[in-house]
N, C-alpha and C positions, 0 to 999 in steps of 0.2 A: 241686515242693518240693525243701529242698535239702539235702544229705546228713546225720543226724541226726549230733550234737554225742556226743561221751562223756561229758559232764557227769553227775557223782549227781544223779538225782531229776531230770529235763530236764523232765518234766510232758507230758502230751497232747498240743502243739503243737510238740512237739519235732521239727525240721523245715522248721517256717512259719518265714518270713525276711520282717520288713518294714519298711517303710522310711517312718517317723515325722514326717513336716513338721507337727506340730500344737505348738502352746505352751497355759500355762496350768491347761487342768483337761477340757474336752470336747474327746477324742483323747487327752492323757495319760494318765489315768483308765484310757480304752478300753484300750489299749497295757499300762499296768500290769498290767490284768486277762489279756490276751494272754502279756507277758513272763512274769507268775508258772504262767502255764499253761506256757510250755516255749518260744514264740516269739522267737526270735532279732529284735530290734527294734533298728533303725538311727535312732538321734535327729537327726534334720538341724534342727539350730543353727543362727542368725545368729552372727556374730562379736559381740552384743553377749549371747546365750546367751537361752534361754528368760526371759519376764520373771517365773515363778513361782521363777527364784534370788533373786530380790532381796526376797524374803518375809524376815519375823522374827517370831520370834528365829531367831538362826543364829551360829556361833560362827566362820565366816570369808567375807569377802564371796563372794558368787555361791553360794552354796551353804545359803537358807533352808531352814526349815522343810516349805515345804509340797512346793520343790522334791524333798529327801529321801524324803518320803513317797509320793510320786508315780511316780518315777522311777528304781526300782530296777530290775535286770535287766535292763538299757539299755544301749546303747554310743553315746557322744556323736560326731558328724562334727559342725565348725564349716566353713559353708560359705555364702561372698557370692554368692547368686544372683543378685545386680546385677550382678556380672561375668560375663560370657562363660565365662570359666575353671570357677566355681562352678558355673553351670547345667551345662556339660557333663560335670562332676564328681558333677552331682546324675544326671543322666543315666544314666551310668554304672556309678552305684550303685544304679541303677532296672531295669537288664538285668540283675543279681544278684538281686532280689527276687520275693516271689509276690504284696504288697500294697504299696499306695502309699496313705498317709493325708496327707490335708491337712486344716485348720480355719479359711482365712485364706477371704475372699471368690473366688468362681469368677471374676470380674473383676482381680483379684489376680493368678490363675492363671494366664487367657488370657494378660495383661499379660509375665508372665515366661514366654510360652512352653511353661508347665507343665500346659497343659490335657490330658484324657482323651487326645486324640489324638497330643500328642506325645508321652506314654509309652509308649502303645501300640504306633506307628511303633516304638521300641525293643524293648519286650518286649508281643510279640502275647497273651499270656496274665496278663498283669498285671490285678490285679483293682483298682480307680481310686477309692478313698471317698474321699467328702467330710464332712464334718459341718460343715453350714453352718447359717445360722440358719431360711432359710423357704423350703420349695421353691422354686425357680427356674419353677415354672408359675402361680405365682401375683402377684400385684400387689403384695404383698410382698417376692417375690424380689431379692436382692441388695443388701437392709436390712442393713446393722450389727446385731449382736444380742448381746448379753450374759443371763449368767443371769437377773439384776433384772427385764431387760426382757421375757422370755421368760416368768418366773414371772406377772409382770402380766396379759400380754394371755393368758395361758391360766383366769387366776382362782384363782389362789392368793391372792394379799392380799385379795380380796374376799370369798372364801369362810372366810379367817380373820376378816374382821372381821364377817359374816355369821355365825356361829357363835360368837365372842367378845361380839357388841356391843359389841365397842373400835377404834380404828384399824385399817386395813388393815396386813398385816404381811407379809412375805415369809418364807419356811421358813426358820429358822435354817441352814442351810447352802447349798451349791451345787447348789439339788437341778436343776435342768435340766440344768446342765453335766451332771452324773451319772446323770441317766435318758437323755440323750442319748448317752453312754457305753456305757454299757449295751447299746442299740440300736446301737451301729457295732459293740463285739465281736460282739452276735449278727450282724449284718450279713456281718460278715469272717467271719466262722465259719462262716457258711450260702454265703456264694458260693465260700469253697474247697472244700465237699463239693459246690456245680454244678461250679466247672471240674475236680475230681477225675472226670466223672463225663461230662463233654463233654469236655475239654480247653480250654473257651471262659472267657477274663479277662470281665469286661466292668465298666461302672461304674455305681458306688452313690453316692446322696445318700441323706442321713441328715440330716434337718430337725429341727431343736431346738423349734420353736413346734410342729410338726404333732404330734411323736411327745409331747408333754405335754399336748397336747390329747388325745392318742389314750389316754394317763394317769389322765385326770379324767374323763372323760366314759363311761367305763367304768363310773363309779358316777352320776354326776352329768347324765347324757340324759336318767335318768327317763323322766318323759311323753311328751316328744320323741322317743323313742325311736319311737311310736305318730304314725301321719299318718291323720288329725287327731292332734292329740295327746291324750292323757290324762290330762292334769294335768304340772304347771309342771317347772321342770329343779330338780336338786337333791336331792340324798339326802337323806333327813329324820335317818335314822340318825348319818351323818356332820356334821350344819352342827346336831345338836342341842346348846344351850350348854351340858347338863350331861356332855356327852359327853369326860370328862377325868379328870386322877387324881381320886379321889374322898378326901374330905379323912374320917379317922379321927379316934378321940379323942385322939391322939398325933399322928398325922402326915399321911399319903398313902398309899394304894396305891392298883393299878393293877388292873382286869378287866372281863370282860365278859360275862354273866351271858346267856347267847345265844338256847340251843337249848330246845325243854321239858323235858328233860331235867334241863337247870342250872337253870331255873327252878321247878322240884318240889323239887328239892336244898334249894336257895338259901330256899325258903319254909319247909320240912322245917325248917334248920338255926334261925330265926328264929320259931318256933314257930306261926308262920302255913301250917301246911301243905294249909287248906282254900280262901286264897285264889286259888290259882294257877285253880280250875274256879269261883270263885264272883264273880270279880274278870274279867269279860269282856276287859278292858282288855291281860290278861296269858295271855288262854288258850291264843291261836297266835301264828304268828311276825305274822304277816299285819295280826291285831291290835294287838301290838306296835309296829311302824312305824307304824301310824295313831293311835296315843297315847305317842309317843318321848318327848317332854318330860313325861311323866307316869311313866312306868316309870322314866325316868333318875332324876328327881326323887325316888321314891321311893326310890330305890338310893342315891339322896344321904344323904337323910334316916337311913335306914337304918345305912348304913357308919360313922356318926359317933357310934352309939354303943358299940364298942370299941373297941381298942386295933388299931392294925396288927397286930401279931404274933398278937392273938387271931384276927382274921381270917382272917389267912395261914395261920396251922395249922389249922383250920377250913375253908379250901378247898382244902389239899392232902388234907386228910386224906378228903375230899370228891370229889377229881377235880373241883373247879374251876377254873377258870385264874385264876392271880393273881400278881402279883411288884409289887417297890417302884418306886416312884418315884425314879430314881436320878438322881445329881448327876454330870457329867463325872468328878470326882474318883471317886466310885463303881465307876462303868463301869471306870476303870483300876485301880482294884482288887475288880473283879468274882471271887468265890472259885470261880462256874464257868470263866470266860476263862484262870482258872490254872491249873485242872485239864486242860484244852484245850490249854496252852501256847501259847494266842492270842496272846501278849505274849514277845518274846526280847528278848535283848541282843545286840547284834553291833556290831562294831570295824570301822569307816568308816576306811579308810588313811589320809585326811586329818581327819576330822570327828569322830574318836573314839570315846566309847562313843555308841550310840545305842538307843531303845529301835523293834524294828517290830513289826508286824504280821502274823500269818501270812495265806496267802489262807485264806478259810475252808472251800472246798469240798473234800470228802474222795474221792480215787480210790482204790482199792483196789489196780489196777496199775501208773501213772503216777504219784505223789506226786509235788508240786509243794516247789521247795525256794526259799530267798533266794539266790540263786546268785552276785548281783552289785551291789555297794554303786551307788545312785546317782553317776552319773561327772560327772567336770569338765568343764569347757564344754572340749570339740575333746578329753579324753582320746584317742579311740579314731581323729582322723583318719586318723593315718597307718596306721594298722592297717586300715580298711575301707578308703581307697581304695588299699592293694596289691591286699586281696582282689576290688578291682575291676579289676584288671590293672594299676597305676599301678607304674613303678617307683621308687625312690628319689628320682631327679634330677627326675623330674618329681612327684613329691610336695614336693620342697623349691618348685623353679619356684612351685607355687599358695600355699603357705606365705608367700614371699618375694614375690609380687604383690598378699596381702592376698585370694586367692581361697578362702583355706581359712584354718582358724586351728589349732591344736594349741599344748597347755602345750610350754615351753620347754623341752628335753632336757638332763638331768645331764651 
């Protein structure tokens, strides 16, 4: 690893050095979560720049929304690995590092020469991820994969419309791209404590279909879980359609009325407190999932005749769990996120005021800081490839060949 930074608040990872070839959302995501941990991360750009700048809104081009959010703590290098000049640039900047992330197809890879083994020939301790979409041992391997497609064939829109009884529907967000994320930080994180511990790099594939599978079926094996099996796949608790906010005499809230504990409560508070041992349907948990659509049902029933707020101070005051049903707009002015200081203001050199995000996880001796505004496509060229031994005339050379790019100098 490589010599720690004096940065305020550098975070845990202060040290790791890695070197970025993903665009988008699975790999940047990852990286984000790496950068705000203290990871010094190298963006390697096309010269036409990650295609998540060209998101909106955004207030000047190459520089949308989603790319700001994603790609703070980053230093951009703009480099044409279609040229000679580029690849050996990428190279170069590959024997400086302790990870190498890519997210394009491993055929992509081989193609430019960029497979596991040519980095390695460079840097024998480089640790080599990928986050592709379907392991390469399978008959899928080497498929095109996007989120959409990945949410499908794992059963997400089925089990939504399974659970709805309405169309099939995909997760309002990117949730593959980001569970797959997820999985390459821990990934990177768990093979720099092996080569901490051999001295040995080696490489990682990190599959988008398997590890969403690996996701769902966590709850959803069920019976299958048993050979023979024991009854069908599918959690009854999760695909039951009352399993949602639960609509009030005012509004919605949210809970979940679990253990017997909350269900002796929950009957106490509703003046039913002889049902819970008279009412078999409700007496264990056991019981419970084998009559879901009736307990839900009745929690339906039930909820709708007060008010939200009666409710809510009635299960706090309780040790129930319960919170609103909140709206986007909500969420951003959530009055715990403010007392967290989950939400800042900070001054983008170019992009002005902006509101982010803090990371949310709390160290006690590492604290994690924004250290560095999302950068312009090639800001940081010339600055990493000096740090890769490049001197001037030969940084301008790949500039002036179209092998690198970098904003124009005052």
């Amino acid at each position: 690893m490589t010599a720690k930074s004096k940065t305020t608040n550098p975070g845990p990872l202060n040290g790791v050095r890695i070197l970025d070839m993903t665009t988008v959302l699975m790999g940047p995501y990852a990286t984000l979560i790496l950068a705000d941990l203290g990871a010094d991360i190298l963006k390697v750009e096309s010269p036409e720049g990650d295609i998540s700048r060209q998101s909106t809104p955004a207030r000047t081009p190459g520089m949308g929304h989603a790319f700001l959010n994603g790609n703070r703590n980053k230093r951009s290098v703009a480099l044409n690995l279609k040229k000679p000049e580029g690849r050996e640039a990428l190279l170069a900047l590959a024997k400086t590092v302790d990870v190498f992330l890519y997210n394009v197809r491993q055929q992509a890879m081989k193609r430019l020469k960029l497979a596991y083994e040519d980095l390695s020939a460079v840097n024998p301790q480089i640790i080599y991820v990928g986050g592709i979409g379907f392991s390469s041992r399978g008959r899928y391997g080497g498929r095109a994969a996007y989120d959409d497609v990945i949410q499908g064939m794992a059963g997400v829109p089925w089990m939504a419309a399974k659970a709805s009884g309405q169309i099939p529907r995909y997760a309002p967000n990117a949730y593959a791209d980001r569970v797959s994320s997820l999985h390459i930080a821990n990934a990177i994180t768990a093979a720099l404590y092996y080569r901490k511990c051999t001295g040995k790099g080696q490489r990682v594939d990190v599959p988008m279909y398997e590890n969403m599978v690996h996701l769902l079926l966590g709850e959803h094996l069920e019976g299958e879980t048993f050979i023979p099996a024991r009854g069908p796949m599918g959690h009854p608790r999760a695909l039951a359609p009352d399993r949602r906010p639960y609509r009030t005499k005012d509004g919605h809230m949210c809970t979940l009325v679990y253990n017997d504990r909350q269900w002796r409560t929950f009957f106490a508070l509703i003046g039913q407190p002889e049902k819970f041992d008279q009412d078999q349907r409700f007496s264990s948990q056991i019981n419970r999932i084998k009559n879901i659509d009736a307990v839900y049902g009745f929690l339906s029933e039930v909820l709708q005749t007060r008010t939200t707020a009666e409710w809510t101070k009635l299960f706090l005051e309780h040790d129930l769990p319960v919170g609103p049903m909140q709206s986007l707009d909500d969420v951003l002015n959530d009055p715990h996120l403010a007392d967290t200081g989950y939400y800042s203001v900070v001054e983008h050199p170019t992009e002005g005021t902006l509101r982010a995000m803090c990371y949310p996880t709390e160290f006690s001796e590492t604290p994690v800081s924004n250290r560095r505004p999302a950068p312009l496509l090639g800001e940081h060229t010339a600055e990493l490839l000096a740090e890769a031994g490049y001197d001037q005339a030969r940084i301008d050379e790949l500039l002036a060949k179209g092998a690198a790019l970098a904003p124009r100098r005052a």
